[in-house]
Every structure is written in structure tokens, then in C-alpha cells.
C-alpha positions as CSV (number, residue, x, y, z in Angstrom):
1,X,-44.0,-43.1,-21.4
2,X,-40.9,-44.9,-20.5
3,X,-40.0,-48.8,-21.6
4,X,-41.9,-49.4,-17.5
5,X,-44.3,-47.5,-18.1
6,X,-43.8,-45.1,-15.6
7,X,-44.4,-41.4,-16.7
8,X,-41.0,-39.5,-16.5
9,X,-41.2,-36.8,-13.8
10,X,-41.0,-33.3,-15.2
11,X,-38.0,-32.2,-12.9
12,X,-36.1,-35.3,-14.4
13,X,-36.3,-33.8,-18.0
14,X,-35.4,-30.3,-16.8
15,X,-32.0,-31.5,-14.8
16,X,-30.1,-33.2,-18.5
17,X,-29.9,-29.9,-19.9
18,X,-28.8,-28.0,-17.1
19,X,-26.3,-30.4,-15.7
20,X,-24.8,-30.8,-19.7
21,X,-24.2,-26.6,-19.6
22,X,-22.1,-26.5,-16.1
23,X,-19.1,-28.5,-17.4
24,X,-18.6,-26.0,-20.6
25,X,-19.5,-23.4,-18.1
26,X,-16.6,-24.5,-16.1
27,X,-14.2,-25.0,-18.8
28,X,-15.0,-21.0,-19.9
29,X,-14.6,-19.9,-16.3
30,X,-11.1,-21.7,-16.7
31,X,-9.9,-20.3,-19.9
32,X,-11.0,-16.8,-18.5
33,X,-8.8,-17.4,-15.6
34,X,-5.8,-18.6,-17.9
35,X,-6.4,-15.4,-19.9
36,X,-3.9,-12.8,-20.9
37,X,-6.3,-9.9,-19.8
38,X,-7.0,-11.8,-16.0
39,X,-2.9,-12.0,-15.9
40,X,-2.9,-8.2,-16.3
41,X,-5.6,-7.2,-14.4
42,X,-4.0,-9.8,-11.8
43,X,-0.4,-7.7,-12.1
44,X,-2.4,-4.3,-11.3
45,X,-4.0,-6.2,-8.5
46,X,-0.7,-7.0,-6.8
47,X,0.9,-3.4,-7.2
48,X,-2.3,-2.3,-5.6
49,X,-1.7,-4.7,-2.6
50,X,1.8,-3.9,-2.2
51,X,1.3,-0.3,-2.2
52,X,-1.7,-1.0,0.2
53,X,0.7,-2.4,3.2
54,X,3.0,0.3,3.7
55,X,0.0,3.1,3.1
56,X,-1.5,1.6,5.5
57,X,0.9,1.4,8.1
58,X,0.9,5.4,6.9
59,X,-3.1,5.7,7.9
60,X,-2.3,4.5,11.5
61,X,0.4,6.7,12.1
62,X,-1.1,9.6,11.0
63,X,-4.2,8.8,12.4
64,X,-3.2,8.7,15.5
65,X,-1.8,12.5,15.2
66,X,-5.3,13.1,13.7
67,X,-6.6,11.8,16.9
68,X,-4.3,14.4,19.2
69,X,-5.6,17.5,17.8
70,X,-8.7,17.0,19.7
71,X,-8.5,18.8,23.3
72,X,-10.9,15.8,24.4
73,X,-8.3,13.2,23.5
74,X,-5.3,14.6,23.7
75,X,-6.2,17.0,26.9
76,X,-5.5,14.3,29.4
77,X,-2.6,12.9,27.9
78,X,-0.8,16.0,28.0
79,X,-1.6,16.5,31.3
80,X,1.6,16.8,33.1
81,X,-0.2,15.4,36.4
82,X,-0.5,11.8,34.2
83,X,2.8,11.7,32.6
84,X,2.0,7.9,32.4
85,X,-0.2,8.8,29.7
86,X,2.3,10.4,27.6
87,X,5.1,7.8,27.7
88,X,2.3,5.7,26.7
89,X,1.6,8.0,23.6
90,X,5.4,8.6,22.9
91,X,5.9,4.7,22.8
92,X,2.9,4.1,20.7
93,X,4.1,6.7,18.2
94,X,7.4,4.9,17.7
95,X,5.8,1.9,17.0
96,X,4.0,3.1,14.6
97,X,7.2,4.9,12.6
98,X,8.8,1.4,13.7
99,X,5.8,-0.3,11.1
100,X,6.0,2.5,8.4
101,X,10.3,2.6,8.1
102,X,10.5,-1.0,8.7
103,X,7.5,-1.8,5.9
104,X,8.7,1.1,3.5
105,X,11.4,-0.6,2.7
106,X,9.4,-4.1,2.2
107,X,7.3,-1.9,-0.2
108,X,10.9,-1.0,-2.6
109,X,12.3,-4.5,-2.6
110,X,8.9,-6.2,-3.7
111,X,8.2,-3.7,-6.1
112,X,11.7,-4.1,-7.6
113,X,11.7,-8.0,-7.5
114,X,7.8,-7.8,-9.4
115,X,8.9,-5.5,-11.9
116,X,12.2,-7.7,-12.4
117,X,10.1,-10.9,-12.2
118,X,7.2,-9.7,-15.0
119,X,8.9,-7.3,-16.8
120,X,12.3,-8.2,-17.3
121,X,12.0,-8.9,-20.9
122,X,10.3,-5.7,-22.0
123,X,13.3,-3.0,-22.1
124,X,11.3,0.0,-22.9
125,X,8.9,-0.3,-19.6
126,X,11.6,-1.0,-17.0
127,X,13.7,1.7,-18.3
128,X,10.8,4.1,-18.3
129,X,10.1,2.6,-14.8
130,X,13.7,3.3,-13.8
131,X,14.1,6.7,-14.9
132,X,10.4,7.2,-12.9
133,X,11.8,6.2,-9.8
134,X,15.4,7.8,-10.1
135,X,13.5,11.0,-10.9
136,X,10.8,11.2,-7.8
137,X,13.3,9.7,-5.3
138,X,17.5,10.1,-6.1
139,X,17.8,13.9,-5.0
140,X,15.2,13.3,-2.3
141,X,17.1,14.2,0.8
142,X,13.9,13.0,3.1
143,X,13.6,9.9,1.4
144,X,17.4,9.0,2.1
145,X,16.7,10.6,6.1
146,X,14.0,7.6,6.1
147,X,15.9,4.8,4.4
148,X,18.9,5.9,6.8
149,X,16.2,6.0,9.9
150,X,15.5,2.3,8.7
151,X,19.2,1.1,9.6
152,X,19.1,3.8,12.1
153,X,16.6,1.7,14.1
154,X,18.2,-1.8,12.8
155,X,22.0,-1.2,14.4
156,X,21.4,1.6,17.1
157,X,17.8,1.8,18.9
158,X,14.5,3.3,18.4
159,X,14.6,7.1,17.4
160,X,13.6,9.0,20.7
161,X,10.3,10.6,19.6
162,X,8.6,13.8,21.7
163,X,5.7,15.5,21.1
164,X,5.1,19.5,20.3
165,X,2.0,21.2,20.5
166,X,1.9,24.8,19.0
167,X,-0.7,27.1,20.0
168,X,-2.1,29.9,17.8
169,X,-4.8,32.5,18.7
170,X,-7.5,29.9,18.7
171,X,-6.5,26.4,17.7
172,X,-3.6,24.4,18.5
173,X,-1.2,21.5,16.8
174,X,0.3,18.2,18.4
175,X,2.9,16.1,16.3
176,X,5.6,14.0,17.2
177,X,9.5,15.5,16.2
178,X,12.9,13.6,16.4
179,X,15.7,15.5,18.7
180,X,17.7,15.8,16.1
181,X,21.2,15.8,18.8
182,X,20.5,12.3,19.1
183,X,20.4,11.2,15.7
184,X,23.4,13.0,14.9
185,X,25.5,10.5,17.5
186,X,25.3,7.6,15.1
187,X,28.5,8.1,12.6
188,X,26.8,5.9,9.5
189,X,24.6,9.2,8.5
190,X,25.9,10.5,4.9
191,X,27.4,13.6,4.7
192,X,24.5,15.3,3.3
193,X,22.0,13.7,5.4
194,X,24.5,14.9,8.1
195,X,24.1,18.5,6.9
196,X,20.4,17.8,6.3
197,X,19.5,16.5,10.2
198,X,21.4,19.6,11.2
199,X,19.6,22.2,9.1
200,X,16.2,21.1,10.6
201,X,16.8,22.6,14.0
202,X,16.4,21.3,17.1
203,X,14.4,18.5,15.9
204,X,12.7,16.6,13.1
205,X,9.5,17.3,12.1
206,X,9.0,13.1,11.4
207,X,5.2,13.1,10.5
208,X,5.7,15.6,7.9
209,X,8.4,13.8,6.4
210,X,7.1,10.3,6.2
211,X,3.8,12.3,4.9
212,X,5.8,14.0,1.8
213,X,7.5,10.2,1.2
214,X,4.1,8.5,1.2
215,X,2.6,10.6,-1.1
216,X,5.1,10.4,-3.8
217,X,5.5,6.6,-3.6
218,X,1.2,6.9,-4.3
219,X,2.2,8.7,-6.9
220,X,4.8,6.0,-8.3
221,X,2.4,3.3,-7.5
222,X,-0.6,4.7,-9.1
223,X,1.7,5.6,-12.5
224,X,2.7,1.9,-12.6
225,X,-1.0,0.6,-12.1
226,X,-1.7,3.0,-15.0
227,X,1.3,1.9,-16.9
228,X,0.6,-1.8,-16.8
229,X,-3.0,-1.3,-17.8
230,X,-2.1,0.7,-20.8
231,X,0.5,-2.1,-21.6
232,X,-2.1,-4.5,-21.5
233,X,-5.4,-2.5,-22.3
234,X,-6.2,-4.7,-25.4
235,X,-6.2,-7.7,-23.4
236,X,-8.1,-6.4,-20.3
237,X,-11.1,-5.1,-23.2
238,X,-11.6,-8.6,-24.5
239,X,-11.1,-10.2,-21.0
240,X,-13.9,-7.8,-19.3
241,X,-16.4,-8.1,-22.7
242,X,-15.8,-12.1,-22.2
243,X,-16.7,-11.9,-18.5
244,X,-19.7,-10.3,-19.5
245,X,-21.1,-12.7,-22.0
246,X,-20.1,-15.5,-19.6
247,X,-22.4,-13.7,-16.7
248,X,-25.1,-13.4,-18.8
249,X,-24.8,-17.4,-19.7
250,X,-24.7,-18.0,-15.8
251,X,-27.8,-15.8,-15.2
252,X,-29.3,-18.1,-18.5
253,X,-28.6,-21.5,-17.3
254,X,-29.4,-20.9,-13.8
255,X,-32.2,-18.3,-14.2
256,X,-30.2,-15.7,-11.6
């Protein structure tokens, strides 16, 4: 009985005790956030994303080649009776390298200016981060074509792109190729990347290359994601064993 005399209703009792847990509830869910191991799980998070944009812009491109090697799809748009259809192809397939050269090189610089922004003051991982990139991509002749095709498209004009289909016994391949006469009119190409354009023939096989880049720059991403979680595994443990224990309080207090 209260000091009225009016019996307390049960619910009333029931809500002190709940409503006196959510504020340390809250204050945990803060110093988890503030934590050393969300910070690193948070760094892996953005390498992730940053790799994410320009593979994506990969997937579309080579989606759309996927797309092409069925006779249903690409049947009527190589029909020279519709060669509306095909300009329509040829120009969608340079927008697409327009996305991946022009977002490849967005990929580099933010992936440089992270590592210099969290990492600057740990020696030993951007050296070994350093050497990791000079290794995969200095002596890569197609990675320089595609950082050249990047200013390529910036001071001269889209690179002209054509189709080729090759036809074996019982299947056939569509990709697109880069004349590679044209290319070889702009004078700020290197002298080996010169040499290079020249020794693929007639053209450039461009799918193939942007294919071999992106899967060496998901290499380097993936080793960094590793990297940084080894740096910080200690951390990540005792963040991920806290987030459990604070789960199981939620599910307590609130009977999930």
C-alpha cells in the first residue's frame, strides 16, 4: 500500500528496474563504439568499401560481355541489318571502361591517403605495404597501359572500342578490343608502353586487361584487410567477446 492508499499497479514496479539498466546499457554500447577493436574492425571496413567501388564498376563491365556470349542477346545486336543496335553496344561499352579507368585511379589515391592517414606512424606496416604494391604493380606493363588510358581519355577522347566475335567448331566469343593505330596517335604514351600497344597487334584485347588489373588489386586489398586484422587481432578478440556479453545483457533486460 502506498501513503493514498492506492495499491501500486504491478506494471509500475516492473518499469524502475528496467528503465535504471538502459542508461548503463547505453554508456557500454558507447565505450564499445569508442573501442580500439570497433576502430580496427572499422579500418577493415573502409578498405572493403574502397575496394568495393572500383570492383564493382569491374562486375558491370564484364557483365555486360558475359551478357554477349549468348546468341539470344547478342544475336540481334550483331545483326548488321540493325547497326543501331551495335553503336548502341559499342557506346555502352565505353562507358563502362570510362567508370572502371576513371574509378581505378579513385581506388590508388584513397588507398594511399588511408594508409598515410592511419598508419603513418607505424614504419614497419607501410614499408611492408610499399614494397607490396611496388612488387604486384611497378613492372606491370598493363597496369601502366590503364593508368596511361586514364589520361588517355582525360586530354584526347574516348578510346574507340569494337567488338570481335571468334567462332570455334561449336561456340563462339564476343569482347570488346581497342584499335590499337589509334592509341598510338597520342605522343604522351611511354616508350615502353609505346612498344607494348604495338606488340599487341591490331588491337587491344581491353577486357582481358582490365580483368588481369582487377584481380591483382583484390589481391592487394584482401592482403591489407588481412594485414590490418592481424595488426589489431588482440583488440578485435576482446571487442567481439565484449559485444557478446553486451547482447546477451540486451536479450536480459528486455527479454529478446
Amino acid at each position: 500500500m502506498t501513503e493514498t492508499g492506492v495499491q501500486p499497479d504491478p506494471a509500475d514496479e516492473q518499469t524502475a528496474p528496467e528503465q535504471a539498466g538502459r542508461p548503463s546499457l547505453l554508456d557500454w554500447q558507447k565505450r564499445l563504439d569508442a573501442s580500439s577493436g570497433c576502430r580496427a574492425i572499422a579500418l577493415g571496413d573502409r578498405v572493403r568499401r574502397i575496394g568495393y567501388v572500383f570492383q564493382g564498376n569491374v562486375a558491370q563491365y564484364k557483365s555486360l560481355v558475359a551478357e554477349l556470349q549468348n546468341p539470344v542477346v547478342s544475336g540481334p545486336i550483331l545483326d548488321v541489318r540493325n547497326p543501331e543496335a551495335h553503336d548502341r553496344l559499342l557506346s555502352e561499352a565505353e562507358r563502362l571502361l570510362h567508370n572502371v579507368l576513371t574509378v581505378m585511379s579513385t581506388r590508388v589515391d584513397q588507398q594511399r591517403r588511408f594508409m598515410e592517414e592511419n598508419f603513418q606512424d607505424d614504419s614497419a606496416l607501410m614499408a611492408e605495404y610499399r614494397g607490396k604494391v611496388a612488387s604486384m604493380f611497378k613492372d606491370d606493363l598493363q597496369a601502366k597501359f590503364l593508368k596511361g588510358l586514364r589520361n588517355y581519355i582525360t586530354h584526347a577522347q574516348l578510346p574507340v572500342a569494337q567488338s570481335r566475335q571468334t567462332f570455334g567448331h561449336e561456340s563462339f566469343e564476343i569482347t570488346f578490343t581497342l584499335p590499337a593505330e589509334p592509341l598510338l596517335t597520342w605522343s604522351r604514351w611511354s616508350g615502353e608502353l609505346r612498344t607494348w600497344i604495338a606488340g599487341q597487334g591490331a588491337a587491344v584485347v581491353i577486357v582481358d586487361v582490365v580483368d588481369a588489373y582487377a584481380r591483382k588489386a583484390g589481391e592487394l586489398d584482401k592482403w591489407l584487410f588481412d594485414r590490418i586484422a592481424l595488426k589489431y587481432r588482440g583488440d578485435i578478440d576482446r571487442y567481439l567477446r565484449e559485444c557478446a556479453e553486451f547482447d546477451r545483457e540486451v536479450a536480459r533486460v528486455f527479454g529478446a
